[in-house]
mmCIF file of the N, C-alpha and C atoms, coordinates in Angstrom:
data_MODEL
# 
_entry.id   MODEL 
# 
loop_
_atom_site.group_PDB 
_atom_site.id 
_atom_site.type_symbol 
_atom_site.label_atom_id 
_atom_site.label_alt_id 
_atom_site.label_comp_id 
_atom_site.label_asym_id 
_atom_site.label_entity_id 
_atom_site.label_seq_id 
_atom_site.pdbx_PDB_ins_code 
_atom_site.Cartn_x 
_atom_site.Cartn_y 
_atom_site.Cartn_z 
_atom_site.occupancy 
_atom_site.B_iso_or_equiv 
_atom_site.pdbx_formal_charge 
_atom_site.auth_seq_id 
_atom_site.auth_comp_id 
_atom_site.auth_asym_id 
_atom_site.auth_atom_id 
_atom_site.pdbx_PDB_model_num 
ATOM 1   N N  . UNK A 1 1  ? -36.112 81.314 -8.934  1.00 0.00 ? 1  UNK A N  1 
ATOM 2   C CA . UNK A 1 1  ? -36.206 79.869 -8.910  1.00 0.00 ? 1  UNK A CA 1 
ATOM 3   C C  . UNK A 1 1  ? -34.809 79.271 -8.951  1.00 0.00 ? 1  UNK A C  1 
ATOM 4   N N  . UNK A 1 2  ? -34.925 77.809 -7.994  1.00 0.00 ? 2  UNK A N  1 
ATOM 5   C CA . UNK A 1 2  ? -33.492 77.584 -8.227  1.00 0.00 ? 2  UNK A CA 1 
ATOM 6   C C  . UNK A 1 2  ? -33.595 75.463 -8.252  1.00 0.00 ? 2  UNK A C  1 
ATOM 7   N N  . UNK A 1 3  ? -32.626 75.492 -9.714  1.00 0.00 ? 3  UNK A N  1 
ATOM 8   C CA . UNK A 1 3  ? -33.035 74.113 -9.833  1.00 0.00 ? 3  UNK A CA 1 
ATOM 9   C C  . UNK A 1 3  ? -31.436 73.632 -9.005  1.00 0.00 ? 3  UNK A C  1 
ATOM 10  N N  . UNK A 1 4  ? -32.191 71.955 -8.227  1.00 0.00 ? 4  UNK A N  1 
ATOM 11  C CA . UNK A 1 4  ? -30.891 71.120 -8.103  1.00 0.00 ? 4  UNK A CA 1 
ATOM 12  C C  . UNK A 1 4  ? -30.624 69.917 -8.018  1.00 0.00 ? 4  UNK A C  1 
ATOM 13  N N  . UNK A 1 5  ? -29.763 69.858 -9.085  1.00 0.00 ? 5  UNK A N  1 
ATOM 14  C CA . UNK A 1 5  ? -29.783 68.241 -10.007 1.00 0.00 ? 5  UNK A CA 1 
ATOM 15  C C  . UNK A 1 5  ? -29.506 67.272 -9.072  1.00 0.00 ? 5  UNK A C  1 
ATOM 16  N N  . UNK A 1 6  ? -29.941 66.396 -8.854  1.00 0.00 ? 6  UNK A N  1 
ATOM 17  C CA . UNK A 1 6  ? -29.745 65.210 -7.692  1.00 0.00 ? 6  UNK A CA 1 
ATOM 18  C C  . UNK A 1 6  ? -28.850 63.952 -8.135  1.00 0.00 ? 6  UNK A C  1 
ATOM 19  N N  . UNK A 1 7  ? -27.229 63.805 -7.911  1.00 0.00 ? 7  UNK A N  1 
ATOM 20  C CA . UNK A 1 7  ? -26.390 63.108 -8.641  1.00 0.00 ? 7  UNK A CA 1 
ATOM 21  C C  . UNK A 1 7  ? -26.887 62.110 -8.174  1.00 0.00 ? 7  UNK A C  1 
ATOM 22  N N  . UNK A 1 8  ? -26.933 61.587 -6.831  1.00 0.00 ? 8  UNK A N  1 
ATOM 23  C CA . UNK A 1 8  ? -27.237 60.391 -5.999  1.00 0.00 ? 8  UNK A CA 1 
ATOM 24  C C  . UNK A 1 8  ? -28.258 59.424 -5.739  1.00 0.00 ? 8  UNK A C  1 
ATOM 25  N N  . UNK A 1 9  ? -29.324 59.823 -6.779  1.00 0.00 ? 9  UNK A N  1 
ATOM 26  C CA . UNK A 1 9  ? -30.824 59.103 -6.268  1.00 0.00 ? 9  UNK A CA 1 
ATOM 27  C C  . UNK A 1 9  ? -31.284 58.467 -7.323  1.00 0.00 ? 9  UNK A C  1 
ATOM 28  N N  . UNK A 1 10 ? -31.914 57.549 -6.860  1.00 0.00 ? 10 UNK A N  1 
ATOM 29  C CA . UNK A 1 10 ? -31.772 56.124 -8.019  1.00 0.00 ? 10 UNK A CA 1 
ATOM 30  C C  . UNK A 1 10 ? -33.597 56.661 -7.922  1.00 0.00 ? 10 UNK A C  1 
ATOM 31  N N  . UNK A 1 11 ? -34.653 57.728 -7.368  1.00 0.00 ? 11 UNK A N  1 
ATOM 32  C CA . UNK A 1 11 ? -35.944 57.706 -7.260  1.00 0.00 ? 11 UNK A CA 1 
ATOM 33  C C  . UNK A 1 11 ? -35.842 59.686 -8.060  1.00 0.00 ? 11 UNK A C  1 
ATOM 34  N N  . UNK A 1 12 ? -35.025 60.263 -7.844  1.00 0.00 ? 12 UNK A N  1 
ATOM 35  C CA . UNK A 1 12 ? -35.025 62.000 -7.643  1.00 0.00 ? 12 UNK A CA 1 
ATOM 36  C C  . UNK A 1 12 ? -34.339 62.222 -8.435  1.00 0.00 ? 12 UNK A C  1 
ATOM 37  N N  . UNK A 1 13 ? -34.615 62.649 -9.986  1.00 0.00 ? 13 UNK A N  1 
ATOM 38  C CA . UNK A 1 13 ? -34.093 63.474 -10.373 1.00 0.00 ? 13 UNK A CA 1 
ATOM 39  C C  . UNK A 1 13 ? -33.258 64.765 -10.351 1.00 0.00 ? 13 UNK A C  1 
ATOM 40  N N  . UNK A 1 14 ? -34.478 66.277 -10.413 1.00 0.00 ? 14 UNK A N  1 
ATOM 41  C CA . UNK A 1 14 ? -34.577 67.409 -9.643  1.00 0.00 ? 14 UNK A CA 1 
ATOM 42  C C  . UNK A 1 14 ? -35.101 67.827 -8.729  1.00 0.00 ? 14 UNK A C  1 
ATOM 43  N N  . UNK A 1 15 ? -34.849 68.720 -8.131  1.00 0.00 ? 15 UNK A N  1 
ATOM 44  C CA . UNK A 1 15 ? -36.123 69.917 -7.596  1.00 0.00 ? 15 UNK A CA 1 
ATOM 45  C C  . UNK A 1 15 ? -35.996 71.245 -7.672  1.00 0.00 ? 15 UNK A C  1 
ATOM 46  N N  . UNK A 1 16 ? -36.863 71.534 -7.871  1.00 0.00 ? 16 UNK A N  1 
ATOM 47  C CA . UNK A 1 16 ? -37.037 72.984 -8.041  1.00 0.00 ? 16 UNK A CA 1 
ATOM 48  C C  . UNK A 1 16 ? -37.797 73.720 -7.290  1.00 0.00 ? 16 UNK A C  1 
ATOM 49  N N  . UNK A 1 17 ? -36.802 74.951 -6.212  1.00 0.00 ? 17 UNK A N  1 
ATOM 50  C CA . UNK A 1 17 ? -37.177 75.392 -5.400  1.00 0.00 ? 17 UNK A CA 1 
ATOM 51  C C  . UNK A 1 17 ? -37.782 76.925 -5.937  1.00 0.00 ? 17 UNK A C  1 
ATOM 52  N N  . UNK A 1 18 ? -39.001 77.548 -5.375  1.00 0.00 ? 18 UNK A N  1 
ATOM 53  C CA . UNK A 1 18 ? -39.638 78.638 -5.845  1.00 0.00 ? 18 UNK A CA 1 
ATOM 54  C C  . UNK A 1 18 ? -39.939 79.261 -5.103  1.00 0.00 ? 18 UNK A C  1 
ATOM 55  N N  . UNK A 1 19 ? -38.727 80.014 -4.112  1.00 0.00 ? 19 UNK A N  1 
ATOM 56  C CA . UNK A 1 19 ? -39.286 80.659 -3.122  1.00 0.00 ? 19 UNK A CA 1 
ATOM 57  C C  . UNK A 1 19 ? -40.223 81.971 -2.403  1.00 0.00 ? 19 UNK A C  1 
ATOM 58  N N  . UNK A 1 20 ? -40.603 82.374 -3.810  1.00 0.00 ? 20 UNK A N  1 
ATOM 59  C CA . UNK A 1 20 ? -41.357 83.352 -4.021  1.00 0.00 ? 20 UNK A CA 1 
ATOM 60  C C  . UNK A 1 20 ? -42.694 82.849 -4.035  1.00 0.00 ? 20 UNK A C  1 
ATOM 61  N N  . UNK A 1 21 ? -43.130 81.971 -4.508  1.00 0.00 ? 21 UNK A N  1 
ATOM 62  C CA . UNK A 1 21 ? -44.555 81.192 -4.164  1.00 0.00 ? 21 UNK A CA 1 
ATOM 63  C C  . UNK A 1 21 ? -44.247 79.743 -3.310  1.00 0.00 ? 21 UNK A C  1 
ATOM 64  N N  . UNK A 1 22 ? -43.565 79.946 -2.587  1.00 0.00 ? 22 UNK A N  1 
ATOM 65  C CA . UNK A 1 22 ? -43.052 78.576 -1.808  1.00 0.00 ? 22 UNK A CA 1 
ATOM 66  C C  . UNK A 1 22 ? -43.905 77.480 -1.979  1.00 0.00 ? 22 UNK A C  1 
ATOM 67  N N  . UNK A 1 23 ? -43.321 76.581 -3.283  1.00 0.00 ? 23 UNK A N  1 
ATOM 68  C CA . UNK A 1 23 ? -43.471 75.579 -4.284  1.00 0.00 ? 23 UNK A CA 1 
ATOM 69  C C  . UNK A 1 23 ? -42.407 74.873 -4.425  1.00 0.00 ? 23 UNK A C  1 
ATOM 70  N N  . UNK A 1 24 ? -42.194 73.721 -3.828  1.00 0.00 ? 24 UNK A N  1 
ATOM 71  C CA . UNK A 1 24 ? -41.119 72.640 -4.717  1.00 0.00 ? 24 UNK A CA 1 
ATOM 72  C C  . UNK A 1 24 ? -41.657 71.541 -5.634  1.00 0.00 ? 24 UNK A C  1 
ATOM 73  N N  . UNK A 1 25 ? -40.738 71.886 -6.656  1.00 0.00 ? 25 UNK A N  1 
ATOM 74  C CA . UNK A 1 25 ? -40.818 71.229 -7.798  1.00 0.00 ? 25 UNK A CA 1 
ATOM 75  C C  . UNK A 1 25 ? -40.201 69.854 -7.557  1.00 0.00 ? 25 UNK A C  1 
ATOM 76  N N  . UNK A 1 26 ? -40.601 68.544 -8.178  1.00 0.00 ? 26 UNK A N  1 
ATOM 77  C CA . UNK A 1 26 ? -39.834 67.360 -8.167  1.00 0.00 ? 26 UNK A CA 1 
ATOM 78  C C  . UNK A 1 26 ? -40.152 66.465 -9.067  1.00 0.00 ? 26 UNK A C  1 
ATOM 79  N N  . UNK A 1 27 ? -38.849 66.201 -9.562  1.00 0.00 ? 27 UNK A N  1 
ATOM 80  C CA . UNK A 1 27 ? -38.697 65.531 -11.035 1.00 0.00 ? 27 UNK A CA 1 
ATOM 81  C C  . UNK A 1 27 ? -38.597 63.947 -10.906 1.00 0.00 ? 27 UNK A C  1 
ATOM 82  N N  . UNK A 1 28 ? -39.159 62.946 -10.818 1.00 0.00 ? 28 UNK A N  1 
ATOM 83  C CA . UNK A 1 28 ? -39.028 61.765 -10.276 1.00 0.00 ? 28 UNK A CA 1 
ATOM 84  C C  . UNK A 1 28 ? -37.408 61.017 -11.667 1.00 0.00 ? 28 UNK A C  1 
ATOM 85  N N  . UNK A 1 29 ? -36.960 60.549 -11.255 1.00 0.00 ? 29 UNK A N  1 
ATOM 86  C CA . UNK A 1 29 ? -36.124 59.906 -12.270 1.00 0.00 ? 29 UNK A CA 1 
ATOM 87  C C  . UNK A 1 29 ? -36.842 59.138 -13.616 1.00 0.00 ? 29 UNK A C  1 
ATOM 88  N N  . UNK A 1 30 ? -37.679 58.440 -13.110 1.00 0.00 ? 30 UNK A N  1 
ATOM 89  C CA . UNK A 1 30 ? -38.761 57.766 -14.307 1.00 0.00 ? 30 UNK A CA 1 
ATOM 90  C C  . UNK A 1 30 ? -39.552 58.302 -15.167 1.00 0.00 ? 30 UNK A C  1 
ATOM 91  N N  . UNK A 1 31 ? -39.475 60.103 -14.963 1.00 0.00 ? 31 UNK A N  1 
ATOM 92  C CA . UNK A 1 31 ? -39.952 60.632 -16.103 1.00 0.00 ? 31 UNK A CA 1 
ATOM 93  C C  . UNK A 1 31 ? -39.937 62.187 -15.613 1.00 0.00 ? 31 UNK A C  1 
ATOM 94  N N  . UNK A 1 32 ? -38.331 62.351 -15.957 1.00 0.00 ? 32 UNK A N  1 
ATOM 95  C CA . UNK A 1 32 ? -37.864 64.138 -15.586 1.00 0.00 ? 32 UNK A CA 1 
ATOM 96  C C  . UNK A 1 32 ? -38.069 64.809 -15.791 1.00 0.00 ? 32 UNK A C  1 
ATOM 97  N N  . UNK A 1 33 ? -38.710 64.543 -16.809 1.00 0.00 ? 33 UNK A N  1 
ATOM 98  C CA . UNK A 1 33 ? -39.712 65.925 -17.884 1.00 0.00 ? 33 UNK A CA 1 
ATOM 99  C C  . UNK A 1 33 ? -40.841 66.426 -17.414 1.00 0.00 ? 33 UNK A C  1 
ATOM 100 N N  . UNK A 1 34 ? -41.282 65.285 -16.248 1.00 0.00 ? 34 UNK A N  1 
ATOM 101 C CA . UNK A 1 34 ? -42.691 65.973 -15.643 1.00 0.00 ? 34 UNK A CA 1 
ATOM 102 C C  . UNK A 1 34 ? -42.463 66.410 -14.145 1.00 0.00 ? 34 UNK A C  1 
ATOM 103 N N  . UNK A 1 35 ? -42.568 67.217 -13.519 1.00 0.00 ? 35 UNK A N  1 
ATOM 104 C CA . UNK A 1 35 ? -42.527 67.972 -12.342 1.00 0.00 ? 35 UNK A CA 1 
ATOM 105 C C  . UNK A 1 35 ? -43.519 68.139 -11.833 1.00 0.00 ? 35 UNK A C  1 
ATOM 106 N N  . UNK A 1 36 ? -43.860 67.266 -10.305 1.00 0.00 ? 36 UNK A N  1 
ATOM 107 C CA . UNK A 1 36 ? -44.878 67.555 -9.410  1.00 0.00 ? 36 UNK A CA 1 
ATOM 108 C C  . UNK A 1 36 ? -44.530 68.552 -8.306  1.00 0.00 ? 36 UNK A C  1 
ATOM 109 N N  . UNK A 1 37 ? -45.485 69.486 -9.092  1.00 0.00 ? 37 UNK A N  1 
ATOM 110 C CA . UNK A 1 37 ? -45.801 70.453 -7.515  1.00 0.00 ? 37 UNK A CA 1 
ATOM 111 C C  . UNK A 1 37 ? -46.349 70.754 -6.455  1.00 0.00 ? 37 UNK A C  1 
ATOM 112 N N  . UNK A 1 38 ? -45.363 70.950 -5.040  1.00 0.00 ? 38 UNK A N  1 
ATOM 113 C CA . UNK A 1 38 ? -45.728 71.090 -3.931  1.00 0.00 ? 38 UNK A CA 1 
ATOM 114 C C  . UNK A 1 38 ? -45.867 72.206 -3.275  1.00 0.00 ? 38 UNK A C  1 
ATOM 115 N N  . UNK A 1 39 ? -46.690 72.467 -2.614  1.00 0.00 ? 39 UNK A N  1 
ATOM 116 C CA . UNK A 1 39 ? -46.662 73.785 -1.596  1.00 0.00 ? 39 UNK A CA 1 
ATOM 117 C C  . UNK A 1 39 ? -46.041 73.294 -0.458  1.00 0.00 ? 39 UNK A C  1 
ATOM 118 N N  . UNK A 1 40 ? -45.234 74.111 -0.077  1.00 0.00 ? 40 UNK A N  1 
ATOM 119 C CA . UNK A 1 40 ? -44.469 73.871 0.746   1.00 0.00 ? 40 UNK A CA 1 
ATOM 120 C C  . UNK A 1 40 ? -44.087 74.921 2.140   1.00 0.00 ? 40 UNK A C  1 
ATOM 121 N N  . UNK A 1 41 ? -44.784 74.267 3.282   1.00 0.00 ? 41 UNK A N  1 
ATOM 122 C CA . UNK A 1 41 ? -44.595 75.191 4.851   1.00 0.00 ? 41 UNK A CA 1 
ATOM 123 C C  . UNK A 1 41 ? -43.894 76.359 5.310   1.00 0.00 ? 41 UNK A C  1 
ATOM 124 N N  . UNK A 1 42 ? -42.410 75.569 4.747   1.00 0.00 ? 42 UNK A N  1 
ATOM 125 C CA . UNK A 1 42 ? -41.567 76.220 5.102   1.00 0.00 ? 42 UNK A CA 1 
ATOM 126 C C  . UNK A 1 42 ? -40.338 76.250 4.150   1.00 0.00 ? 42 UNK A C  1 
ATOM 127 N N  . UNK A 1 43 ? -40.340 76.879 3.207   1.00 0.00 ? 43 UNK A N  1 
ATOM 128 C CA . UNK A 1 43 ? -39.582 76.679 1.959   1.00 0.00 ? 43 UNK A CA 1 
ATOM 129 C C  . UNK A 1 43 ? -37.512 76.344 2.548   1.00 0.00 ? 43 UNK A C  1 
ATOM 130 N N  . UNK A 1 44 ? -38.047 77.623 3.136   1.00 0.00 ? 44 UNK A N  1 
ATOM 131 C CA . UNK A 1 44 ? -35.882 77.381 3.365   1.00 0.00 ? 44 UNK A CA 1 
ATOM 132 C C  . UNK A 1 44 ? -35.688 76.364 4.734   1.00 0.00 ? 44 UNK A C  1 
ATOM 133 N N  . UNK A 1 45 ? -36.369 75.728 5.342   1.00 0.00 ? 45 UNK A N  1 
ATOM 134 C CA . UNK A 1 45 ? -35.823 74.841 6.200   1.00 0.00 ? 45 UNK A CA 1 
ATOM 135 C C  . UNK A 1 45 ? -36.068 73.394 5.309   1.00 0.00 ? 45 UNK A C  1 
ATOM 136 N N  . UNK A 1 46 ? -37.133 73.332 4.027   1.00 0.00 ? 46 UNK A N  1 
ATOM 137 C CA . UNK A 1 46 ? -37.037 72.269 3.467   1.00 0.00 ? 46 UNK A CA 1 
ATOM 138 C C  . UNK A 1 46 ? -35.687 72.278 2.365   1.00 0.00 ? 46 UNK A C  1 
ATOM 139 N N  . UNK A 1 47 ? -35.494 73.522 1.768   1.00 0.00 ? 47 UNK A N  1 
ATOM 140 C CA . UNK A 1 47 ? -34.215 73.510 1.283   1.00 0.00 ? 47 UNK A CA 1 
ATOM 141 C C  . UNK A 1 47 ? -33.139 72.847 1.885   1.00 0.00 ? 47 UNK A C  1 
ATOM 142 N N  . UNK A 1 48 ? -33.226 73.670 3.047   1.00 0.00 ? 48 UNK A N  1 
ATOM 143 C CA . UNK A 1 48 ? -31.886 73.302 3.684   1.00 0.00 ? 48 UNK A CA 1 
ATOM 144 C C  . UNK A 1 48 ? -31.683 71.764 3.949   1.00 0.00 ? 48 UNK A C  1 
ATOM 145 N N  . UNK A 1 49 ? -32.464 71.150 4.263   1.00 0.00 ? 49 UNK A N  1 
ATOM 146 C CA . UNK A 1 49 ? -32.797 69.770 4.400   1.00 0.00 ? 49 UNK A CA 1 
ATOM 147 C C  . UNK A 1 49 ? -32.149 68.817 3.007   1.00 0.00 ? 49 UNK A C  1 
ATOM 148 N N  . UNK A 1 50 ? -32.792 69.413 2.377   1.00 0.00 ? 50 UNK A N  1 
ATOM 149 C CA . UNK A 1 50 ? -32.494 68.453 0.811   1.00 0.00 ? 50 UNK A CA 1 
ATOM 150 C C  . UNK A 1 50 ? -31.614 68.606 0.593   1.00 0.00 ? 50 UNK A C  1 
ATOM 151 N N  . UNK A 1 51 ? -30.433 70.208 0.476   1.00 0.00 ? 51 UNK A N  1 
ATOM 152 C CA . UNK A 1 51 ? -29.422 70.372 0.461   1.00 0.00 ? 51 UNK A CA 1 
ATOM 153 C C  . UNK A 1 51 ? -28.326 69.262 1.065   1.00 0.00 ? 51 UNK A C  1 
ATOM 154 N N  . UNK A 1 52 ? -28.542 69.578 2.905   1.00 0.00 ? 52 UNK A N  1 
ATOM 155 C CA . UNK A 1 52 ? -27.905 68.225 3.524   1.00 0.00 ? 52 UNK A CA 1 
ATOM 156 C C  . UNK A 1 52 ? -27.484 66.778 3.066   1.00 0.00 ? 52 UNK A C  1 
ATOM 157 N N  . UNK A 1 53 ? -29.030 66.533 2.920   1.00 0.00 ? 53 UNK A N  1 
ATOM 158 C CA . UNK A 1 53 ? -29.323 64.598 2.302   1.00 0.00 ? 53 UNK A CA 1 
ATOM 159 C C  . UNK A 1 53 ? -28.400 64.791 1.034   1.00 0.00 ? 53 UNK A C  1 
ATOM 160 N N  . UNK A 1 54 ? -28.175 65.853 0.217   1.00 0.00 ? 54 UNK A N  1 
ATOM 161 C CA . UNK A 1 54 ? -28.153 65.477 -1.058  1.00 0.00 ? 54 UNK A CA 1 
ATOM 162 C C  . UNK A 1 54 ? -26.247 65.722 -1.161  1.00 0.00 ? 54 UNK A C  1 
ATOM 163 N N  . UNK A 1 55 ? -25.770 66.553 -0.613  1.00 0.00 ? 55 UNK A N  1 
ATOM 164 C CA . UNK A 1 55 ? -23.887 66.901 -0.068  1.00 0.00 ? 55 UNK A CA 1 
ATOM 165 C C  . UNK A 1 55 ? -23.817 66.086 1.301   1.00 0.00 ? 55 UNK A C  1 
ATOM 166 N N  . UNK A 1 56 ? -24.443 65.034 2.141   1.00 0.00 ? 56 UNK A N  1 
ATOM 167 C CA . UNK A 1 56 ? -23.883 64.057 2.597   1.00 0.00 ? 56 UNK A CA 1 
ATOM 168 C C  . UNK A 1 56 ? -24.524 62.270 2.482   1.00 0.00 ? 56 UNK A C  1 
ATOM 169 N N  . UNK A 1 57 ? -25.050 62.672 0.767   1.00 0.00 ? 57 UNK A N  1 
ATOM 170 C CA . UNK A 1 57 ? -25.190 60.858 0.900   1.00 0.00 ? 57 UNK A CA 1 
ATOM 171 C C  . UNK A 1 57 ? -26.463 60.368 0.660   1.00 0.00 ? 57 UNK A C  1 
ATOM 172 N N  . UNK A 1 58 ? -27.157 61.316 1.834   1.00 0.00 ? 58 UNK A N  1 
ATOM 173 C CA . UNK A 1 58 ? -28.875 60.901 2.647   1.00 0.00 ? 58 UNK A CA 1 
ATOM 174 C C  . UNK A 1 58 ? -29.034 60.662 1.297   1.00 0.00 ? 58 UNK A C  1 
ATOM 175 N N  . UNK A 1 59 ? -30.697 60.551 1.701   1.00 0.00 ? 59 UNK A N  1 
ATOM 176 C CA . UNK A 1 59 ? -31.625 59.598 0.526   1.00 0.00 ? 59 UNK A CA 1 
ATOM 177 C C  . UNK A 1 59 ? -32.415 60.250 0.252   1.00 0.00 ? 59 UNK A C  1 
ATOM 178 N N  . UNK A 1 60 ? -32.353 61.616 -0.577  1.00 0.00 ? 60 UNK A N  1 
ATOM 179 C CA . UNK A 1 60 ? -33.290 62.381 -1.075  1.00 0.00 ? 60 UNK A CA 1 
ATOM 180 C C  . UNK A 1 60 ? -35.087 61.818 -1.382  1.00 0.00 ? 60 UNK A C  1 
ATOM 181 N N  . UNK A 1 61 ? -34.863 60.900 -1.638  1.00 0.00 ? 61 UNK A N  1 
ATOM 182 C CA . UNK A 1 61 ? -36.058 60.110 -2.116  1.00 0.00 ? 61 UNK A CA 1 
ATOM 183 C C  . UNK A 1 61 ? -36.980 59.829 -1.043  1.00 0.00 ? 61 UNK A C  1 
ATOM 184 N N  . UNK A 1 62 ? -36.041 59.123 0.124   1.00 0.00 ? 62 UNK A N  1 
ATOM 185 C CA . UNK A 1 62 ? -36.747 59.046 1.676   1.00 0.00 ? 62 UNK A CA 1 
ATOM 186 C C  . UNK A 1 62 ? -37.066 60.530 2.310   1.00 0.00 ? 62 UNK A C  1 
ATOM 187 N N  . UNK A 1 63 ? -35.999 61.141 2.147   1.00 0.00 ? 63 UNK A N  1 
ATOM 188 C CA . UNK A 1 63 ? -37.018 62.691 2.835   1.00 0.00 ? 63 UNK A CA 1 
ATOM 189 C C  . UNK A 1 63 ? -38.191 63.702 1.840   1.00 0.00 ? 63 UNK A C  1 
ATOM 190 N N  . UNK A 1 64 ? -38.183 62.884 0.329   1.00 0.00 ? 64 UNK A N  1 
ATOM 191 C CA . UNK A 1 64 ? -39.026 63.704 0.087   1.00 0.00 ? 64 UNK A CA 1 
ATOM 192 C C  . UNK A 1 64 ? -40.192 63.301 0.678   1.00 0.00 ? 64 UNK A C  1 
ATOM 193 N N  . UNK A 1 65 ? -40.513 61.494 0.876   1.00 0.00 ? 65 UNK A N  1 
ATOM 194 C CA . UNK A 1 65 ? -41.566 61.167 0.865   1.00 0.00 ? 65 UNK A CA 1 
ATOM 195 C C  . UNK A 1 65 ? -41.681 60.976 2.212   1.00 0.00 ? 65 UNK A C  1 
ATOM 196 N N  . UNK A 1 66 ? -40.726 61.749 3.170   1.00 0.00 ? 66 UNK A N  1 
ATOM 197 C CA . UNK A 1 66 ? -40.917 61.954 4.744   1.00 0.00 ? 66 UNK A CA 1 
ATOM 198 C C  . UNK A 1 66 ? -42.071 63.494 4.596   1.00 0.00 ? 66 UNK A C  1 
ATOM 199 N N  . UNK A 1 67 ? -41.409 64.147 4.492   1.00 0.00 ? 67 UNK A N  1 
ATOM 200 C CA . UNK A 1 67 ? -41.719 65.618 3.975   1.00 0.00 ? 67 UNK A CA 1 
ATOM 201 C C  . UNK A 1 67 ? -43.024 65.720 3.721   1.00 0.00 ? 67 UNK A C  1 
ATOM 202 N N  . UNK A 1 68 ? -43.345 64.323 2.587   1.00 0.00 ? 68 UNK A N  1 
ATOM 203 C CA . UNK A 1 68 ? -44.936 64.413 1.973   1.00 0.00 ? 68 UNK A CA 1 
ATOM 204 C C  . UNK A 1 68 ? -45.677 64.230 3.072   1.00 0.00 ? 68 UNK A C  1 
ATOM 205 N N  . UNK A 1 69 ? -44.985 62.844 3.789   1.00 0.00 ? 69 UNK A N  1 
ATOM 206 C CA . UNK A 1 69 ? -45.944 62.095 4.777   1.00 0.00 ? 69 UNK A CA 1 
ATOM 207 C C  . UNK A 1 69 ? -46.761 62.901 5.956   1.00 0.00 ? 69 UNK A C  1 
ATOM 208 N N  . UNK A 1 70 ? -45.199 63.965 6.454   1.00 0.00 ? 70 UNK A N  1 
ATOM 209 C CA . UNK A 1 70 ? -45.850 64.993 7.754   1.00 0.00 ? 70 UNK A CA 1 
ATOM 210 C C  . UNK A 1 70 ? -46.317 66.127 7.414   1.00 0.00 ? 70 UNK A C  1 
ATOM 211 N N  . UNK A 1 71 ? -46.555 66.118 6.071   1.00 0.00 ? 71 UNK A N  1 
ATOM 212 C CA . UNK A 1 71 ? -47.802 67.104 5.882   1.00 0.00 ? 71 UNK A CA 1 
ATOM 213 C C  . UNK A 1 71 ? -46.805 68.603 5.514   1.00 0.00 ? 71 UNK A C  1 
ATOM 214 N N  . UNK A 1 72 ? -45.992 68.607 4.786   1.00 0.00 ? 72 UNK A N  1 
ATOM 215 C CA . UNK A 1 72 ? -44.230 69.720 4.839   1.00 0.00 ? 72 UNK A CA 1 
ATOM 216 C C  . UNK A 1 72 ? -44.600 69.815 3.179   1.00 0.00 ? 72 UNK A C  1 
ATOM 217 N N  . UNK A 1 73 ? -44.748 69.052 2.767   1.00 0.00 ? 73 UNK A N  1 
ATOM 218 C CA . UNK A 1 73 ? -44.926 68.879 1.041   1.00 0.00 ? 73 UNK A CA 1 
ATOM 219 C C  . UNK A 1 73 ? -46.309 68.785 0.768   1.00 0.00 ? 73 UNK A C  1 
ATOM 220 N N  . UNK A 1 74 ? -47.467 69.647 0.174   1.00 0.00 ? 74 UNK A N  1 
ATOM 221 C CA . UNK A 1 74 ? -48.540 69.159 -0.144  1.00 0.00 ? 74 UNK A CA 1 
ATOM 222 C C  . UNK A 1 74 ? -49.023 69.405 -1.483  1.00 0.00 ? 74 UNK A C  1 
ATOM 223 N N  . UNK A 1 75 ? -48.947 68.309 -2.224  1.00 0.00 ? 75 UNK A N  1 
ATOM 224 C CA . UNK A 1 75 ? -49.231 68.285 -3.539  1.00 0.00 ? 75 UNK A CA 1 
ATOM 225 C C  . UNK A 1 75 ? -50.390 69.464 -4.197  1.00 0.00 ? 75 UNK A C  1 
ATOM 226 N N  . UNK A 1 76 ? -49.807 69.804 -5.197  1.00 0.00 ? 76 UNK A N  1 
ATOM 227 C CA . UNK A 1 76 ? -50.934 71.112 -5.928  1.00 0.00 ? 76 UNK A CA 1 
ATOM 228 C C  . UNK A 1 76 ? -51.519 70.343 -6.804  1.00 0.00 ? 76 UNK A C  1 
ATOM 229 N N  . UNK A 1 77 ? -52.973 70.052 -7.027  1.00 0.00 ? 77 UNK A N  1 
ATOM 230 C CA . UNK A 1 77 ? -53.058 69.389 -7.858  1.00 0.00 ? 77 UNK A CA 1 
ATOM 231 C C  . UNK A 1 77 ? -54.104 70.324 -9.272  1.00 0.00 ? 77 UNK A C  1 
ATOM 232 N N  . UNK A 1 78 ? -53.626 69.765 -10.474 1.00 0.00 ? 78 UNK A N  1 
ATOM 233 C CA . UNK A 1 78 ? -54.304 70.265 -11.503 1.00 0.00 ? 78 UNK A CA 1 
ATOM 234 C C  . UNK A 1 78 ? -54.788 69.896 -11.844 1.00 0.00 ? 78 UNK A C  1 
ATOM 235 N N  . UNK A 1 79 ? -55.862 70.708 -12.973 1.00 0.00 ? 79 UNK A N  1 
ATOM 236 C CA . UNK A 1 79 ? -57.058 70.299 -13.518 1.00 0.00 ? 79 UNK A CA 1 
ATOM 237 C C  . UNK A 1 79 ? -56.033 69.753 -14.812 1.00 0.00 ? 79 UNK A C  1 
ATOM 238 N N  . UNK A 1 80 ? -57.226 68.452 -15.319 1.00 0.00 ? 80 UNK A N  1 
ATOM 239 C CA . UNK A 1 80 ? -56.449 68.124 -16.902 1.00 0.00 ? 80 UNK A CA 1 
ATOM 240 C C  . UNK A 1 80 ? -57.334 68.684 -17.663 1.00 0.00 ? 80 UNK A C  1 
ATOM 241 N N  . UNK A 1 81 ? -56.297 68.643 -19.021 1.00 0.00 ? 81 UNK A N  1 
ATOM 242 C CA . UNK A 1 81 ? -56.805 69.084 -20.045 1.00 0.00 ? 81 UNK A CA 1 
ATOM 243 C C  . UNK A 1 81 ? -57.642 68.193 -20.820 1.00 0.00 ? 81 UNK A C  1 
ATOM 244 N N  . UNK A 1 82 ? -58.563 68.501 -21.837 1.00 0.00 ? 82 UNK A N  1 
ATOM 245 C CA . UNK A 1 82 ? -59.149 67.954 -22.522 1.00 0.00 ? 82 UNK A CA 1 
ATOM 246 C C  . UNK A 1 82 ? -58.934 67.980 -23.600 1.00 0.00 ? 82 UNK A C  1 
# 
């Protein structure tokens, strides 16, 4: 697993990439402590992506929720507890 802290984003905390169960993790800024997980298509071309946005500027926040939109990010969702 590999976490990476997002200096630049006023929406993105972290993410946490898991490329062994190709899962990204994402830490919204408004509450970093909780991490939504995604299954994810294609783990190292979405890396590489976030990498980019995130060492030239881009808007991590806009490609995550590009990512979500075309179907690249698809939320895992859990059961709650009782």
């Amino acid at each position: 697993m590999e976490t990476l802290e997002i200096q630049n984003s006023s929406a993105i905390s972290k993410i946490i990439f898991d490329t062994e169960e190709s899962v990204v993790g994402v830490a919204f800024t408004s509450n970093s402590d909780k991490v939504y997980n995604y299954k994810c298509k294609n783990i190292e071309d979405t890396k590489s992506q976030i990498m980019i946005a995130e060492t030239t500027g881009g808007s991590v926040g806009k490609l995550i929720h590009s990512l979500r939109k075309d179907g690249i990010l698809e939320i895992i969702k859990t059961e709650k507890s009782e």
